[in-house]
C-alpha positions in Angstrom: -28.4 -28.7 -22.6 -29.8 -32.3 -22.6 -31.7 -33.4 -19.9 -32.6 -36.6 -18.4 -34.3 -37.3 -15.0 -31.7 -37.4 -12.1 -29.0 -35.5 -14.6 -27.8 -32.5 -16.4 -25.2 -32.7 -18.9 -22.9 -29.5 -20.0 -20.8 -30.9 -22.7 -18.6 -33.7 -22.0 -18.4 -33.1 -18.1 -21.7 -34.2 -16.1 -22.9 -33.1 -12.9 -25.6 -35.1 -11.2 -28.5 -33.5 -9.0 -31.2 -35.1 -7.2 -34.8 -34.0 -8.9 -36.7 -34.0 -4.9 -36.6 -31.1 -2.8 -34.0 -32.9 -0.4 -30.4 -32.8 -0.4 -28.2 -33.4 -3.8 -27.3 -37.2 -3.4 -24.4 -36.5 -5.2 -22.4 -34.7 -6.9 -19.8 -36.5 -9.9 -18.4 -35.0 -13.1 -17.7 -37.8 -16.0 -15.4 -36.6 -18.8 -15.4 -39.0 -22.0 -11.5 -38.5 -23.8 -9.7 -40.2 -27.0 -6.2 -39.1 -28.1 -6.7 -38.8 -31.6 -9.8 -38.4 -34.1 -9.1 -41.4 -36.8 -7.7 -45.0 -35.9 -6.8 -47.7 -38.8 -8.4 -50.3 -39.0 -8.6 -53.6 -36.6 -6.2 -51.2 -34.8 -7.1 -50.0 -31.0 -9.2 -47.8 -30.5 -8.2 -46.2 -26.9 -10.9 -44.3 -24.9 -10.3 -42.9 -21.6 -13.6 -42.4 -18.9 -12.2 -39.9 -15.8 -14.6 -39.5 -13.0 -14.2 -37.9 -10.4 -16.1 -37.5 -7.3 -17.4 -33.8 -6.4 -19.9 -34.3 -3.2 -19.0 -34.9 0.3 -19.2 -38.5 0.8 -17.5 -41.5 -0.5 -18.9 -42.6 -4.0 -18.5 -46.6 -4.7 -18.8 -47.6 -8.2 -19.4 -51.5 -8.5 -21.9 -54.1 -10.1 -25.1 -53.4 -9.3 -27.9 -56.3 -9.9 -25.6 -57.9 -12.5 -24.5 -55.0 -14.5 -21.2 -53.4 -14.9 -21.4 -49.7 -13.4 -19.9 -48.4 -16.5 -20.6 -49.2 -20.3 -20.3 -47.4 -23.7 -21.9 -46.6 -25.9 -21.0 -46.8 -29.5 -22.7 -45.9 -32.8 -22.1 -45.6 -36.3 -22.5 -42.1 -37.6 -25.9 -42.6 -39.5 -27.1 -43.6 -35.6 -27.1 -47.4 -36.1 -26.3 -48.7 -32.5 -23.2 -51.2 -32.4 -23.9 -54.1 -30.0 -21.1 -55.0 -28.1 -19.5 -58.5 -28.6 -17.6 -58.8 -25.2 -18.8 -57.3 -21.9 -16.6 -54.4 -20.9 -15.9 -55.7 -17.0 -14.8 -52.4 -15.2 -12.7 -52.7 -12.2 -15.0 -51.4 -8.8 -13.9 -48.3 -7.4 -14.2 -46.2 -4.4 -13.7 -42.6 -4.8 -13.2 -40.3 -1.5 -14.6 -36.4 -1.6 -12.6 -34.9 -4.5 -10.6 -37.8 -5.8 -10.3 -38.5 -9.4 -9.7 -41.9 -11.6 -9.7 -42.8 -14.5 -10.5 -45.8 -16.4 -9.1 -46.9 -20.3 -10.9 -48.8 -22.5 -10.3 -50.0 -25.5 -12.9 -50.3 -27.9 -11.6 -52.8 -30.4 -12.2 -55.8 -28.5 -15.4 -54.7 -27.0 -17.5 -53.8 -30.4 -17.9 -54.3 -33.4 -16.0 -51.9 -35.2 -14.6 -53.2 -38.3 -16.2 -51.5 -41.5 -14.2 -47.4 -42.2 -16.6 -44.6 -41.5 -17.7 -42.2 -38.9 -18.6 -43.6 -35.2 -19.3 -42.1 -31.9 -19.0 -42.7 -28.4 -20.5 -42.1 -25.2 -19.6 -43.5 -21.9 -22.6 -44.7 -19.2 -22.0 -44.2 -15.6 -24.7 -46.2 -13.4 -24.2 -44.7 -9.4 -25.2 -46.4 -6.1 -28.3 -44.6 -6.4 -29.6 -46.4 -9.5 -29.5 -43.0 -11.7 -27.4 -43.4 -15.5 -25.1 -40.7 -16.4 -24.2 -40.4 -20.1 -21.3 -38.2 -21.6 -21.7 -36.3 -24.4 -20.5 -38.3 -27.9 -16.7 -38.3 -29.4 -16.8 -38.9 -32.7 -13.7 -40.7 -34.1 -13.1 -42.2 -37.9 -12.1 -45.8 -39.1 -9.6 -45.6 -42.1 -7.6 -48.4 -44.5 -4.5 -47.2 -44.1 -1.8 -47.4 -47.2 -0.1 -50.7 -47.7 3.6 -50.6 -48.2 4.8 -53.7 -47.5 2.8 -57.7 -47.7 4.1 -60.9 -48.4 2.4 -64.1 -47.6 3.7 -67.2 -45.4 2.5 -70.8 -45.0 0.1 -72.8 -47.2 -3.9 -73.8 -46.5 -6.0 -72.5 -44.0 -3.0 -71.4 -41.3 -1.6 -68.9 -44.3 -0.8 -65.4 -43.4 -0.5 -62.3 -44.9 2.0 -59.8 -43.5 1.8 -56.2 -44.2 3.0 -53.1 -43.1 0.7 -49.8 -43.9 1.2 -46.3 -43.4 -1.8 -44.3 -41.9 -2.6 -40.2 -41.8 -3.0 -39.5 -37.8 -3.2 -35.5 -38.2 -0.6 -34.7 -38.7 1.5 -37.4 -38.3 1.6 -40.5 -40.4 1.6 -43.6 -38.3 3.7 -47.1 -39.1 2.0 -49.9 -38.6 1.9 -54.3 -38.8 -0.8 -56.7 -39.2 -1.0 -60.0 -39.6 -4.1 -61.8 -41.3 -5.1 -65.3 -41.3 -7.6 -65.1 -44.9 -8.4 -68.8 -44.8 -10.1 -68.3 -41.2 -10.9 -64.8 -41.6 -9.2 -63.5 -38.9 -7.5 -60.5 -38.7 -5.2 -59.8 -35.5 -4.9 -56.2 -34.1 -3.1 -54.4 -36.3 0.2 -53.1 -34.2 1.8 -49.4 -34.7 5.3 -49.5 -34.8 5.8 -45.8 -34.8 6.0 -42.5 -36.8 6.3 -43.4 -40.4 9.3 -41.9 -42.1 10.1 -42.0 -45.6 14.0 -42.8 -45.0 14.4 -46.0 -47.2 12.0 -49.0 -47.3 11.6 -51.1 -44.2 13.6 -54.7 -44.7 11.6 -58.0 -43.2 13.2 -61.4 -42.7 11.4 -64.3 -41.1 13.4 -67.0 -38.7 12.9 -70.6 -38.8 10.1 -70.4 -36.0 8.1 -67.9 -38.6 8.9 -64.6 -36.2 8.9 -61.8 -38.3 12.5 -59.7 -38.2 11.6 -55.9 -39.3 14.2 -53.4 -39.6 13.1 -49.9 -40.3 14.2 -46.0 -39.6 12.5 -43.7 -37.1 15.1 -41.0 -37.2 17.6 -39.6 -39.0 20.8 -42.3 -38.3 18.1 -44.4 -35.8 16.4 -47.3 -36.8 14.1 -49.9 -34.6 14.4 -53.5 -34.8 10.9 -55.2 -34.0 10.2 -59.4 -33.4 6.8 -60.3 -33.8 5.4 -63.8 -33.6 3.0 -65.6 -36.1 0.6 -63.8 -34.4 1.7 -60.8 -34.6 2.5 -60.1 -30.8 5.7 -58.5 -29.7 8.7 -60.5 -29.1 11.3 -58.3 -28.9 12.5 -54.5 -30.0 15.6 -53.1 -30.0 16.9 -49.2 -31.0 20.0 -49.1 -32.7 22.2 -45.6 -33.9 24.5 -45.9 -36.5 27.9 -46.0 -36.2 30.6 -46.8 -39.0 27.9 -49.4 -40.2 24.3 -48.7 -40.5 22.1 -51.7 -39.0 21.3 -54.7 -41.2 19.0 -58.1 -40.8 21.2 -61.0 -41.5 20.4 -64.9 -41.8 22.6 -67.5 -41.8 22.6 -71.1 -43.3 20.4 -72.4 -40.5 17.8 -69.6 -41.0 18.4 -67.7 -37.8 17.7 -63.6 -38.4 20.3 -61.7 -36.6 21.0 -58.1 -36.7 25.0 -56.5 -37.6 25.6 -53.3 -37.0 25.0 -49.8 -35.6 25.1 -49.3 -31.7 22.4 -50.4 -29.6 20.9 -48.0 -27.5 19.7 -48.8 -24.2 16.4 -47.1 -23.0 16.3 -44.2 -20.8 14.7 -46.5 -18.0 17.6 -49.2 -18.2 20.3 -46.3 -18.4 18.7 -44.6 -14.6 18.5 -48.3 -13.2 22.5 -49.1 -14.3 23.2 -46.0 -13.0 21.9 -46.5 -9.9 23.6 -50.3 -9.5 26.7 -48.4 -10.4 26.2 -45.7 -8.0 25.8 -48.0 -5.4 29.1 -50.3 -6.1 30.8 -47.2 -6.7 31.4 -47.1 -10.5 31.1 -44.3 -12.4 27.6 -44.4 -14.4 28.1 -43.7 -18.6 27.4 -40.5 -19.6 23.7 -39.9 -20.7 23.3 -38.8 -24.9 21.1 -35.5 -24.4 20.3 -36.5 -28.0 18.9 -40.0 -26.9 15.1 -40.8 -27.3 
């Protein structure tokens, strides 16, 4: 058990006790969580604080003498401290006698995190009373990832190199884009498309504004259609099942990228607010496919 003054820490949860002979002045458990133990590259890296208030009177987490309540704390594995390159601003909370919250943050953004290796985390919860509570450390791995797919676009310094890689997640293997800008050496957050699946090669067309058209399988007979401008930020995505025709990117003589083929299907959350228009004019809502994502 690691000790510092004001707080005991058993594993990842915290309890905090006062060191005087009065009363506790509170009582919190802090729980540091990250879905997965590896992350590619200039990809997010998703963290998750949950607090949750054990005493008997109302705990308010908020800036205290010009310093977020909560921070992290990231290192490389060889204990090199990583300094943060944009202040993480948590929201201020107010947590009645037994409520819980929980608060995501993404690390990309925040730190410096762009060489593969080990890293760790810990989260820093600072409480009215002035006393720091630190989690135990998650460690979590920075990898390359496979390219499958690059081409380049544009000339000079706005040129961009589009790839799509394939990454081990344990024990899936993740699909995902980025978009890099060499002659400015900027990279933008690399985005996962989904699980990768070795059904055919993905097929990429770009329209006449430079948004990227991919076409790609995530199931057996399913296949995605993702936009993504210059940038590499979503535009548009699309599901489609095939049906006599399989899906296919088209352009015509003006450029445009359209796609032919296959059924579209419409998302579970668009199918229950139909249904409920319907139910209200008195149509009969479509049958849902118990198959359907």
């Amino acid at each position: 058990m690691q000790t510092i003054p004001g707080v005991k820490i058993f594993g990842i949860g915290i309890v905090l006790t006062s060191c005087s002979v009065v009363q506790a002045l509170a009582q919190v458990d802090v729980r540091l969580e990250t879905p997965k133990a590896a992350y590619l590259q200039f990809s997010p890296i998703p963290f998750t604080v949950r607090i949750k208030n054990l005493g008997a009177g109302e705990l308010r987490l908020t800036e205290t003498r010009g310093k977020p309540w909560l921070e992290m704390v990231v290192q490389s594995r060889d204990g090199q401290l990583i300094a943060p390159e944009k202040v993480l601003v948590p929201p201020d909370k107010t947590l009645r006698p037994g409520e819980s919250t929980a608060i995501a943050v993404d690390l990309a953004p925040h730190y410096l995190i762009r060489d593969t290796g080990g890293y760790r985390a810990r989260a820093s919860v600072r409480l009215p009373t002035g006393e720091t509570m630190l989690t135990d450390s998650l460690d979590f791995l920075i990898g390359r990832g496979e390219v499958i797919w690059s081409v380049p676009r544009g000339d000079g310094a706005e040129r961009r190199i589009y790839s799509l890689l394939k990454f081990y997640e344990d024990p899936n293997v993740g699909l995902y884009l980025r978009v890099e800008v060499p002659g400015k050496n900027l990279v933008f957050p690399s985005r996962r498309l989904g699980a990768y699946l070795p059904l055919g090669k993905p097929v990429a067309e770009f329209d006449p504004q430079n948004n990227l058209h991919l076409l790609y399988a995530v199931a057996a007979g399913l296949h995605r259609i993702t936009v993504v401008n210059p940038d590499g930020q979503m535009l548009r995505e699309e599901t489609r099942q095939e049906g006599v025709d399989k899906p296919v990117l088209r352009r015509d003589a003006d450029g445009e990228v359209s796609v032919q083929g296959g059924i579209v299907q419409i998302p579970s959350s668009l199918r229950e607010r139909l249904s409920t228009l319907q139910a209200r004019i008195g149509a009969q809502a479509p049958p849902t496919d118990p198959a359907q994502p």
